[in-house]
C-alpha positions, 0 to 999 in steps of 0.5 A: 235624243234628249235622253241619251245625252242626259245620260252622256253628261250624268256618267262625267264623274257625278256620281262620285263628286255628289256622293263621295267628294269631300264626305271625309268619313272617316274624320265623322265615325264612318257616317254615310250621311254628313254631319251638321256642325251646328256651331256658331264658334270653333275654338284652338288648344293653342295661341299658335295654332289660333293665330294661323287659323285667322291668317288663313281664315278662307281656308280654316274655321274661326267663325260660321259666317266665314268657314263651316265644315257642313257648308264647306262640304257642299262648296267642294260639291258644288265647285267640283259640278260646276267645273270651277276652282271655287264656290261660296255658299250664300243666304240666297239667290239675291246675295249670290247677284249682290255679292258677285256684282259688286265685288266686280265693280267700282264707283264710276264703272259701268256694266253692260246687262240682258235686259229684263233679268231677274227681279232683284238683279234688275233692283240692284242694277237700277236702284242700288248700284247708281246711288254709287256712281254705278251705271248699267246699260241694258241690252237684248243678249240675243244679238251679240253686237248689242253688247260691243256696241253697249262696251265703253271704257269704263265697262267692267262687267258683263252680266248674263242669264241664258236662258232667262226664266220667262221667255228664255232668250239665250245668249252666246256665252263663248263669243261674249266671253271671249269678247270680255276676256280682250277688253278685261271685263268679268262675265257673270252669268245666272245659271239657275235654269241650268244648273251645272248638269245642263250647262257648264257656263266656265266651259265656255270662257265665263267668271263668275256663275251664280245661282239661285240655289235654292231651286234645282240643286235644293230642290224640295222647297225647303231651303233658301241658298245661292251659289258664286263660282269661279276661280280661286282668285274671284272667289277668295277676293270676295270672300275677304270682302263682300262675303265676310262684310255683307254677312250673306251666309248659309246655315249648316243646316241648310247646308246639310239639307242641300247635301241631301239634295244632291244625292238626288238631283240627277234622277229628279232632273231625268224625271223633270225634263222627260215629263216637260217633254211630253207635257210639251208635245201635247200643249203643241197641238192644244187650239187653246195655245197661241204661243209656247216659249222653251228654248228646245221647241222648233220654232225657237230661232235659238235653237241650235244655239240651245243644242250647243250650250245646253246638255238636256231639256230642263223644266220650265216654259211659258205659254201664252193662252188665245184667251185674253180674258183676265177672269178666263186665265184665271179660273184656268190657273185655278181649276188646275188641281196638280200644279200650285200658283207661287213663284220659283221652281225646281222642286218636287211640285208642279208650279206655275206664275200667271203673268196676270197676277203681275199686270193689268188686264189690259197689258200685252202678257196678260195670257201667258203662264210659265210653268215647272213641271215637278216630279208627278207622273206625267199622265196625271199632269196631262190630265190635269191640263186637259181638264182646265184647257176645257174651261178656256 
């Protein structure tokens, strides 16, 4: 099932936005690979035509940290796979959250919040943003009442993750979306578990969506970036003023190795999610398992909202282990010999993040352990996992 509507939602036109939208060949001597403009600077032949190109500096190139070709390149890709009008290419996930949310608000506004989101959203939200007056109320996304009970007056923003990158709560972007849309309130949604092939959040009704880049579309640990969509409206407003203040940019160069990325990213998301899929079912009838979050299994009460937001099975879940024991979790996530401990996903390796290296012994996650499935043959994984459940 999975399959098959992966492949339904790859023929939509894809192929031509990752590798023929915007390439502009003829303009770079017929080079099937984009070039790098690895300038800092462009220069005009005259004072007119200098003078038009800083008017409409969104548009032309004046200086790398505004516009780049390279970098323009892969936002046209981008915006078109997202379905939005616009995208500006930043320096990270993190300044793709910073410049998204406080573009949308001002002192005394409030914002309504998941709770536990992403690290540095959660930093912004509580450290940050309330040294300006800025308030955020944080809430459980699974509940849509939550977040009308949670609006006030002065709310401007919604900020959303569905799934989150833990334990993969979703929320119901078209309800909440058309809920905020009434009451004037921007939406934000961090689609990184996702990414544009899975799930199209501006389908739904919401306005800004972000993403950490540098996981799937990226995609070979190799480049930090993130991404804002939306409207040519938002996009262009934060563009002439969070975007040029804060200084967040892309490099050309790692622009080009995202072009790179995308020619890929259909068939390494194929590869990802069939391998999760049979990783999963094993795991199921592992004794050594006490609980397995992913938004697709079973007995996930989100599911069906899963199958009606989401396009395919994606590669990241967590489990929890029956074995408590700090030392035990530990020597299991050691003695795995094809996964790597470290943080982020969506690359070419196999991942996981052992909740234990974060908490006490005695915290109440101490067991669980999310993992990315990478590009490996699933066998060797399955082998892999085998091998080290023995030891619990």
């Amino acid at each position: 099932m999975f399959y098959v509507q992966f492949i339904e939602i790859v023929n939509m036109n894809q192929s031509y936005i990752i590798n023929q939208l915007a390439e502009d060949r003829e303009k770079y001597f017929h080079a099937v690979a984009p070039p790098i403009i690895q300038t800092s600077n462009f220069a005009y032949p005259t004072v007119d035509e200098f003078t038009f190109a800083i008017q409409n500096e969104k548009d032309e190139h004046i200086y790398t940290r505004g516009n780049n070709p390279t970098v323009n390149m892969l936002c046209q890709k981008m915006a078109a796979l997202e379905g939005a009008q616009d995208c500006l290419m930043v320096g990270s996930g993190a300044a793709a959250i910073s410049n998204s949310v406080i573009s949308q608000v001002n002192a005394g506004d409030h914002i309504i919040s998941v709770k536990n989101p992403y690290t540095w959203a959660s930093h912004l939200m509580t450290k940050i943003l309330p040294r300006f007056n800025v308030h955020t109320t944080f809430v459980d996304g699974t509940i849509f009442e939550n977040f009308v009970n949670a609006c006030k007056p002065e709310t401007k923003l919604i900020y959303l993750e569905s799934p989150n990158s833990w334990t993969f709560e979703l929320q119901d972007l078209a309800k909440i979306a058309n809920f905020a849309k009434k009451r004037g309130i921007t939406t934000i949604i961090d689609n990184s578990y996702c990414t544009a092939l899975c799930q199209k959040p501006i389908d739904f009704g919401i306005d800004l969506v972000i993403y950490s880049a540098t996981k799937y579309y990226n995609g070979h640990s190799d480049v930090v970036a993130g991404a804002i969509c939306g409207s040519k409206e938002k996009i262009t407003q934060i563009f002439h003023n969070e975007f040029m203040t804060f200084g967040n940019v892309l490099a050309p160069q790692n622009a080009w190795l995202m072009l790179r990325s995308l020619r890929t990213l259909p068939i390494r998301l194929k590869q990802s999610s069939e391998s999760t899929v049979k990783i999963l079912d094993f795991l199921k009838k592992s004794p050594k398992i006490e609980r397995i979050w992913y938004p697709f299994n079973d007995d996930n009460p989100q599911k069906a909202l899963a199958l009606e937001q989401m396009k395919m099975p994606m590669g990241m879940f967590t489990l929890a282990l029956k074995n408590r024991d700090a030392s035990a979790i530990k020597k299991f996530c050691e003695t795995l010999q094809n996964f790597l401990i470290a943080v982020s996903w969506g690359g070419h390796e196999s991942l996981i993040m052992p909740k234990c290296a974060f908490v006490s012994e005695n915290d109440p996650q101490v067991n669980m352990v999310r993992f990315y499935i990478g590009l490996e043959e699933a066998d060797i994984l399955l082998e892999d996992l085998e091998l080290s459940l023995a030891f619990l």
